[in-house]
C-alpha positions in Angstrom: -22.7 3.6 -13.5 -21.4 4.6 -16.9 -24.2 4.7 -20.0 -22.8 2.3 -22.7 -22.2 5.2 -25.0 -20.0 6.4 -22.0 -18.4 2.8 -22.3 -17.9 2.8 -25.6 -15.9 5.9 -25.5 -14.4 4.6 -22.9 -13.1 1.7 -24.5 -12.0 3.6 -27.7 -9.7 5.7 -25.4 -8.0 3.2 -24.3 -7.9 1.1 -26.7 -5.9 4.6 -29.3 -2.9 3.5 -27.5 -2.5 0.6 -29.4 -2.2 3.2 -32.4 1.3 3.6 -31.5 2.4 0.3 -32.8 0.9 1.7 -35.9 2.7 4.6 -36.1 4.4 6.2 -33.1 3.0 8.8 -32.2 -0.5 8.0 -32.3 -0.1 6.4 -29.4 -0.1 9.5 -27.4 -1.9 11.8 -30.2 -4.9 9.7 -30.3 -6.2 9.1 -26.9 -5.1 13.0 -26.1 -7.4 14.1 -29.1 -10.6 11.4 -27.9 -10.0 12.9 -23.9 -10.1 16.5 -25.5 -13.0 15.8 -27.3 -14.9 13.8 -24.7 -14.2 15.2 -21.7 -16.6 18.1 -21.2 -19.1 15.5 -22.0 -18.8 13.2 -18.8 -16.5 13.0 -15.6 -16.0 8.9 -16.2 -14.6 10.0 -20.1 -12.7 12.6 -18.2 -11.2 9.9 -15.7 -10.3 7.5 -18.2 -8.6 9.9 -20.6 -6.5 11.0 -18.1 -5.9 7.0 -17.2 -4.5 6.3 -21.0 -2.5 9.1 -20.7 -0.9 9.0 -17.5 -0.3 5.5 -19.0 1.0 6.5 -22.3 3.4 8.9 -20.8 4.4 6.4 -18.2 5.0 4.2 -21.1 7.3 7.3 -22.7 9.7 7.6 -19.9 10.0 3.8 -19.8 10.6 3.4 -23.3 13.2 6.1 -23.4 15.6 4.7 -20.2 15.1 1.4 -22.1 16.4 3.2 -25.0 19.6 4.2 -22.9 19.9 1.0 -21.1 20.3 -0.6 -24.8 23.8 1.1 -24.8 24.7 -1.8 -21.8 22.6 -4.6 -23.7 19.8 -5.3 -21.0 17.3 -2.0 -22.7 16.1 -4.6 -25.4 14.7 -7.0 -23.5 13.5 -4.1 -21.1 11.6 -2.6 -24.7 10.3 -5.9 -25.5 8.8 -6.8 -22.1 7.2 -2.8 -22.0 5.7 -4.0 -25.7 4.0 -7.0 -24.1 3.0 -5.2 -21.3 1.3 -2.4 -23.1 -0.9 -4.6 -25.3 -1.7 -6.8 -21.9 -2.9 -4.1 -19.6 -4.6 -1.7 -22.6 -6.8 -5.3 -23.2 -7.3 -5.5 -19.5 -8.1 -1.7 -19.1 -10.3 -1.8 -22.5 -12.3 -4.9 -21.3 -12.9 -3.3 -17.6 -14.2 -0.6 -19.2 -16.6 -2.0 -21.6 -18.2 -3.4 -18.4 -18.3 -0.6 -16.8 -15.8 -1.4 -14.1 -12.9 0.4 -12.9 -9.5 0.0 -13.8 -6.4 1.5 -12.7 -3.1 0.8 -14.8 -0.4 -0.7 -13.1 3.0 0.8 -12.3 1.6 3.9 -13.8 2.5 7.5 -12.8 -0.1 10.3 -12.3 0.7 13.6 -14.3 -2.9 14.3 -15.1 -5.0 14.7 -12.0 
């Protein structure tokens, strides 16, 4: 069981994704420089750095074929669902973790074992 500092840190990783509606690319930079900084300090920080960011890069890939697909029409509703999405899950993943609880994003590659 995480301690709540643990949690806390937690939740703050996951919830620096949001930073990319802010400005883009604090999206990824954020939660990449929280892991960096937290991750020597426990294995569940490790784990769920490398959660938002095989989440954020996930989120990447899909927001660039949506980009493409906008060429034929259908990429911005695809870019507008991946919007709602993101907020939705990053709530879900930042309230699991403030309980302590495990969360695995959905439809979400793994690039960071």
């Amino acid at each position: 069981m995480p301690t709540k500092d643990e949690q806390n840190w937690g939740m703050g990783i996951h919830l620096s994704v949001l930073g990319g509606y802010l400005l883009p690319c604090l999206g990824f930079c954020l939660p990449l420089i929280l892991w960096i900084l937290k991750r020597k300090d426990s294995e569940y920080l490790d784990r769920e750095g490398r959660k938002a960011l095989n989440f954020v890069i996930t989120l990447l890939i899909a927001n660039a074929i949506s980009w493409v697909l906008c060429l034929v029409l259908v990429g911005f509703f695809l870019l507008w669902a991946l919007g709602i999405y993101a907020v939705i899950v990053v709530i879900f993943a930042t309230v699991k973790t403030a309980n302590g609880e495990d969360f695995k994003y959905p439809f979400c590659f793994h690039f960071l074992n």
